[in-house]
N, C-alpha and C positions, 0 to 999 in steps of 0.2 A: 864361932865356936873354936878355941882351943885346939891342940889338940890330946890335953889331958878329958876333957869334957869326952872329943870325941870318941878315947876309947872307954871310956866310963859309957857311953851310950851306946857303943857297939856290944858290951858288956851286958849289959840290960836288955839287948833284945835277942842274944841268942834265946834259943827256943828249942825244946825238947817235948817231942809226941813220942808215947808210946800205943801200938796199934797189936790185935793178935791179929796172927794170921788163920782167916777160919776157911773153912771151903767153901764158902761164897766167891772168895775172892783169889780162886788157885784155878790152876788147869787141869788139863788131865794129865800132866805127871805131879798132882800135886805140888805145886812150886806157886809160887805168887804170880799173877799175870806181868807182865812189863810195863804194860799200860796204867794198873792200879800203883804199880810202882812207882811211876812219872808223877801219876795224881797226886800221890801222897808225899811225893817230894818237893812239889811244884805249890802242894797247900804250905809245907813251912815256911820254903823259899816268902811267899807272901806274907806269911803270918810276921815272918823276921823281918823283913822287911815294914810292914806297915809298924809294929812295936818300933821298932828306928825310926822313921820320918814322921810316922803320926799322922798321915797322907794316904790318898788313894794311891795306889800303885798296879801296874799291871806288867804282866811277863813277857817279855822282849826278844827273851832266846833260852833255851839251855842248851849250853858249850860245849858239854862233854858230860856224859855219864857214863859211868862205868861201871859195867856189872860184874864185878866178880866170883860172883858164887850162886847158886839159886837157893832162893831163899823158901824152906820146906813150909809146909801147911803144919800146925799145930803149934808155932813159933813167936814168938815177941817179935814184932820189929821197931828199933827205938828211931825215930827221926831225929839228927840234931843241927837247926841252922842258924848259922855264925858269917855275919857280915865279913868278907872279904876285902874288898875294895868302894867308897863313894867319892861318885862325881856329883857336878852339881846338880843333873836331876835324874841320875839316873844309882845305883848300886850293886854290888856281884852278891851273892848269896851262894857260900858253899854249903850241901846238904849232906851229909852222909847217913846211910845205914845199917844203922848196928842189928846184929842176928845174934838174938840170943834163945836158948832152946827154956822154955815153960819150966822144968822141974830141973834145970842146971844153971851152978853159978858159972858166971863170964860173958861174953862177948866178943864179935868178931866185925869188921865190917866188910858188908855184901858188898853195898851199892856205895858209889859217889860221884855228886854230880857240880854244875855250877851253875847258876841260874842268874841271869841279869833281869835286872825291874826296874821300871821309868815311873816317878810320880808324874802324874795329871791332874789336871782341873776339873772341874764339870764338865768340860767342851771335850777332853779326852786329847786334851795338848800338854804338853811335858811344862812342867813347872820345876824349879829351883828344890830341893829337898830342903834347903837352908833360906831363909829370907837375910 
């Protein structure tokens, strides 16, 4: 693969979820849990990732997340993730999230994080993302 190709295909698999935030998923100060925060970070990290390699993938680490703001109940939260870095069988996946309030234009981001992903086989051994 090139590497016109490869940003053409890094292109192609960012990935944008948008999620409310309902009070299923807050605490009691009303805020988003941290934990559902990771989930819902950790599902695009993947989602970006597999639209890239086409491949099982599984989560290897995340590097750094960064919370900087809490993010209120009644709220948008946009996920958007974009391949950072790939090796040969593994990739970085940055996640950010955007807080955006239900009845107002704009956007801000809360959260950001970076997530690495190894393809595997059936047997759950890393494999090449590229042949």
């Amino acid at each position: 693969m090139n590497k016109a190709q490869l940003s053409e295909a890094i292109a192609r698999a960012k990935t944008t979820v948008v999620r409310a935030v309902f009070p299923n998923s807050t605490n009691h100060y009303d805020t988003l849990f941290g934990g559902n925060t990771l989930k819902w970070m950790d599902e695009v990290a993947f989602i970006t990732a597999t639209r890239f390699g086409r491949k099982k993938f599984v989560t290897v680490s995340s590097d750094r997340v960064d919370f900087n703001m809490p993010i209120p109940g009644g709220h948008f939260a946009e996920l958007v993730g974009e391949i950072t870095k790939v090796g040969n069988s593994s990739l970085v996946v940055e996640v950010r999230l955007m807080l955006e309030g239900m009845y107002e234009e704009g956007q801000v981001e809360a959260v950001k994080g970076s997530f690495t992903l190894v393809a595997i086989d059936d047997d759950r051994r890393p494999v090449p993302i590229f042949l």
